[in-house]
C-alpha positions in Angstrom: 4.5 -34.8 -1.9 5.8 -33.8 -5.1 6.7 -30.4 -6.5 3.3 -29.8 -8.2 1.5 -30.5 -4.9 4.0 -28.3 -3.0 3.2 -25.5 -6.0 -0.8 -25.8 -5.6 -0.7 -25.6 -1.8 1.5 -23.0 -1.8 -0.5 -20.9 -4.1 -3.7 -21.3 -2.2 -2.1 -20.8 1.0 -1.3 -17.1 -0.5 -4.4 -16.4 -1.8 -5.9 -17.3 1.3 -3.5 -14.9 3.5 -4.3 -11.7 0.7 -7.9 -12.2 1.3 -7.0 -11.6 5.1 -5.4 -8.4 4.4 -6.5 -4.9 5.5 -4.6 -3.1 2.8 -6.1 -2.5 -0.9 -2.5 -2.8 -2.2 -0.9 -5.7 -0.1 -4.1 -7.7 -0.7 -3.9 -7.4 -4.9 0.1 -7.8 -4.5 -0.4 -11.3 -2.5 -3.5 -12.6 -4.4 -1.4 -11.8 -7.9 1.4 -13.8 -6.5 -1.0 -16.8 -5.4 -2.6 -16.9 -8.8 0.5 -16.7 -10.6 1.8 -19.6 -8.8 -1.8 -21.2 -9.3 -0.9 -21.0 -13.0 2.2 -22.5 -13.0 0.4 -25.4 -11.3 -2.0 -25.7 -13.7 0.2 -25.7 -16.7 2.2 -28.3 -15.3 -0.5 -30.8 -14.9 -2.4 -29.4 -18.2 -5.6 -28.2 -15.9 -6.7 -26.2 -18.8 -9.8 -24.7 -17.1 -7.7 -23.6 -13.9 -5.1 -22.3 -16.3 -7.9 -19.8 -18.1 -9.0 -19.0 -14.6 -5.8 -18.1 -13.1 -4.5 -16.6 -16.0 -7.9 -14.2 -15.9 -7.0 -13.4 -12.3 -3.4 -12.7 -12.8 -4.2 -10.1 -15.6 -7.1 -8.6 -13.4 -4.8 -8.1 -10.5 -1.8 -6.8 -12.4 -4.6 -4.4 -13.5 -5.4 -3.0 -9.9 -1.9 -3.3 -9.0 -0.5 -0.3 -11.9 -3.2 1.3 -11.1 -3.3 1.8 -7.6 0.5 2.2 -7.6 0.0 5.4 -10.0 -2.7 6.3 -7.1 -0.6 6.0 -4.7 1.8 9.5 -6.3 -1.1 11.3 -7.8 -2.3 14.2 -5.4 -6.1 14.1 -7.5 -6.5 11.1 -5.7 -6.9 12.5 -2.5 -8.4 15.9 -0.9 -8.4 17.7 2.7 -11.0 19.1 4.5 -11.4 21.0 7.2 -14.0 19.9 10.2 -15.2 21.2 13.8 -14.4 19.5 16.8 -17.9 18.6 17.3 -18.6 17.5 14.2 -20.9 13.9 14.4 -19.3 12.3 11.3 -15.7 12.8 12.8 -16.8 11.7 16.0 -17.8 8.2 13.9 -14.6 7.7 12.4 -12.8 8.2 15.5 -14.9 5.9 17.4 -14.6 3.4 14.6 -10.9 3.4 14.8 -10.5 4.0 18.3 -8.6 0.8 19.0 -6.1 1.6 16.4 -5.7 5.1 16.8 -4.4 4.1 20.7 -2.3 1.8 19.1 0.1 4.1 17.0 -0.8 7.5 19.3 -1.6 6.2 23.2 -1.8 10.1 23.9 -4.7 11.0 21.9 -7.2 11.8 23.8 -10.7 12.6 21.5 -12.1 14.2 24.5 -10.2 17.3 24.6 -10.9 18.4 20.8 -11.9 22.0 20.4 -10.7 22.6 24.5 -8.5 25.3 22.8 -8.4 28.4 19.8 -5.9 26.6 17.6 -7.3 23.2 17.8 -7.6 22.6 14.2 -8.7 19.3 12.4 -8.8 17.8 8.9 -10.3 15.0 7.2 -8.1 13.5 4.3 -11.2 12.0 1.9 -10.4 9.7 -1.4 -13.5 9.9 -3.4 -16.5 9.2 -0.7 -13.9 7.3 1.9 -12.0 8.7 4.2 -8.6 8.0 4.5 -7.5 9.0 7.5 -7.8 12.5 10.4 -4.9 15.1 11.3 -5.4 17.3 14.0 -3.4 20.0 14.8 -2.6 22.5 18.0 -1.9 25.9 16.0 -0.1 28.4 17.7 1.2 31.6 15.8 3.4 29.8 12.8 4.0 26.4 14.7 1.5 23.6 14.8 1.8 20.5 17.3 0.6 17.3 15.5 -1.9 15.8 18.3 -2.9 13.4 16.1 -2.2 11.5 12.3 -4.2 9.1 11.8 -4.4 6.5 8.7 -7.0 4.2 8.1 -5.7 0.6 7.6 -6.7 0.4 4.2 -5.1 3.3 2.7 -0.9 2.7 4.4 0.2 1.8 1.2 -0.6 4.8 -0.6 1.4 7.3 1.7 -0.7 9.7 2.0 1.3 11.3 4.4 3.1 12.8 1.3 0.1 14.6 0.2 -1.0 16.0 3.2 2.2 17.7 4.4 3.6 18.2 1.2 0.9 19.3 -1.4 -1.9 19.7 0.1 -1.7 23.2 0.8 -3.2 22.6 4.0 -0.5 24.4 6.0 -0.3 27.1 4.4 -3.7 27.8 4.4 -3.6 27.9 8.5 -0.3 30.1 8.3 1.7 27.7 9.8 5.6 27.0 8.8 6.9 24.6 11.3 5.3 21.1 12.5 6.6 19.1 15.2 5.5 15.6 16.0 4.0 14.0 19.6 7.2 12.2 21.1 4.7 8.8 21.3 3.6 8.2 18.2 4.4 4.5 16.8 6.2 3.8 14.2 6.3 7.4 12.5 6.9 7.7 9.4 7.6 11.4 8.7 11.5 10.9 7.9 10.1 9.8 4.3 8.2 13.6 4.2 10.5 15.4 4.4 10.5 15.7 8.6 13.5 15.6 10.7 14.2 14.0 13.9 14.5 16.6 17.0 15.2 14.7 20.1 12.3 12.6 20.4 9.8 14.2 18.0 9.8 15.1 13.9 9.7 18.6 13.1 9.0 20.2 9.3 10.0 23.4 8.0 7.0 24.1 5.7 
């Protein structure tokens, strides 16, 4: 095997993996590095109509990629809504997701929504999709996160940053300090502006 077959299996084998890929981002990142290296193979054996093509793609996804990188820090791109605890679209999204919620927060339990006053729920919304569901246990100034919840799609855009940071929603629901369940999986509010109290992430809105 020579280095031009090494080259063109390697670039397929890439494109392949980004098309297996849940995130918007990681999927145009991988399939512009597979078409690239599809190029390259093409030039070298002088494939001149798999040169156009991969050169086509490489352009298209360096496209998405700019873009959805200057997505990923502009707070337009995303909005917060509040929802009731019996509302039938939330109940859809949690049931469709269900697996992976339990995955990063075992202690969520959908059952007990709206058990209390301060139970207190969002949905984060890009355009017509929804990115992802934070609900909250209010009480006076301080709300407990009981859940924070990001749709697969949408990790790479760190929405997390909107939502705590510019989103207003906080301070709509009086509160100034957030602290974190103890079991959520890898948490990620030490990029937000959160620190790390014992086991848990608290913020001082």
């Amino acid at each position: 095997m020579d280095i031009w077959d090494i080259a063109g299996w390697a670039g397929a084998t890439i494109v392949v993996v980004s098309l297996l890929q849940h995130r918007v981002l990681r999927f145009r990142v991988l399939n512009l590095v597979g078409c690239a290296v599809l190029l390259v193979f093409a030039v070298g054996l002088e494939i001149w109509p798999l040169v156009g093509l991969n050169a086509l793609f490489v352009l298209v996804n360096a496209w998405f990629v700019v873009r959805l990188v200057q997505e990923m820090n502009d707070s337009a791109a995303f909005e917060v809504f509040p929802v009731q605890h019996d509302d039938s679209y939330l109940a859809h999204v949690l049931d469709v997701h269900a697996a992976d919620i339990a995955r990063f927060q075992p202690d969520f339990d959908p059952s007990t929504l709206g058990q209390t006053s301060g139970c207190t729920i969002f949905l984060v919304q890009k355009a017509d999709e929804t990115v992802g569901v934070v609900v909250l246990e209010i009480q006076g100034d301080t709300a407990e996160v009981r859940l924070d919840y990001v749709t697969p799609k949408y990790r790479d855009f760190a929405p997390g940053e909107f939502v705590w940071r510019r989103s207003g929603m906080l301070a709509t629901k009086g509160v100034r300090h957030v602290i974190t369940s103890p079991r959520m999986v890898n948490a990620y509010y030490g990029n937000v502006g959160f620190r790390r109290e014992g086991e848990s992430w608290v913020l001082d809105a």
